[in-house]
C-alpha positions, 0 to 999 in steps of 0.5 A: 147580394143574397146567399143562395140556401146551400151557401147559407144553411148546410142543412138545406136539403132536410127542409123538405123532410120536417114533419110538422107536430101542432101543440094542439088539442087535438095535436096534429101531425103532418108530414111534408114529405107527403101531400096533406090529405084530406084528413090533414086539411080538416085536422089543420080547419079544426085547429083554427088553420082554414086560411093560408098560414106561416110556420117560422121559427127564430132558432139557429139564426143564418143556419147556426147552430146556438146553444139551447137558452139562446134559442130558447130566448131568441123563440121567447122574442118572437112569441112576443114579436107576435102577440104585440102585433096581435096575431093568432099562432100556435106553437109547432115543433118541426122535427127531422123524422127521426126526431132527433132534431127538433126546432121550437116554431109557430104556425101563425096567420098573416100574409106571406110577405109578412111572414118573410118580412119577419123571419128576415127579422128573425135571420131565417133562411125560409118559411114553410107556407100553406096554401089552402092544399099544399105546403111550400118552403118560402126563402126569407135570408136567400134567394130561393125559389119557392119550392113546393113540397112534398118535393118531387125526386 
């Protein structure tokens, strides 16, 4: 039986304030804590990102914390895990707003179910999904109903 997302990941509840910066020309940023405006969704259509699309890391594996250079591996491996199955991605830090953590991610285009498939695959607690407007975080590890973000108080 699942976990549910307290049990799994004391960090939980910070989800929902990531602000997501795009290693892009341009870079974009956007902040989940509020809904994308128009100007985030154009940003996010010139970078390549009109369709629905996965942010997912491979960092800090069931809520753990790990040393830098097994993370750094563990990033390394689903960067390859992506590009052997021939998918387009770019790399994304999603950062606490103060930015005093940071985990390396990807933006990459595939179905959702894929996409927790591999987060599973990658021990993920969730995903952050992006529908065309709004984006949401998709429980992978735990059972978890999506939650739409910015999330309401």
């Amino acid at each position: 039986m699942k976990s549910t997302p307290e049990q799994h990941d004391p960090d939980w509840h910070k989800y929902p304030e990531t602000i997501l910066r795009f290693a892009t020309s341009p870079g974009v940023t956007i902040d989940l804590r509020a809904v994308p405006s128009a100007n985030d969704i154009s940003a996010l259509r010139a970078i390549g990102f009109s369709a629905p699309f996965a942010v997912m890391t491979a960092f800090d594996p069931n809520g753990e914390n790990m040393s830098r250079e097994v993370n750094d591996a563990r990033a390394a491996r689903l960067e390859k895990t992506l590009r052997d199955a021939g998918c387009d991605f770019v790399r994304v830090d999603a950062c606490s707003p103060d930015g005093e953590h940071c985990e390396c991610s990807v933006a990459v285009k595939m179905a959702q179910a894929r996409a927790v498939a591999v987060a599973r695959e990658f021990e993920q607690v969730a995903i952050f999904w992006f529908d065309g407007e709004r984006f949401w975080i998709v429980g992978a590890g735990v059972a978890a109903d999506p939650m739409m973000l910015p999330r309401s108080s």
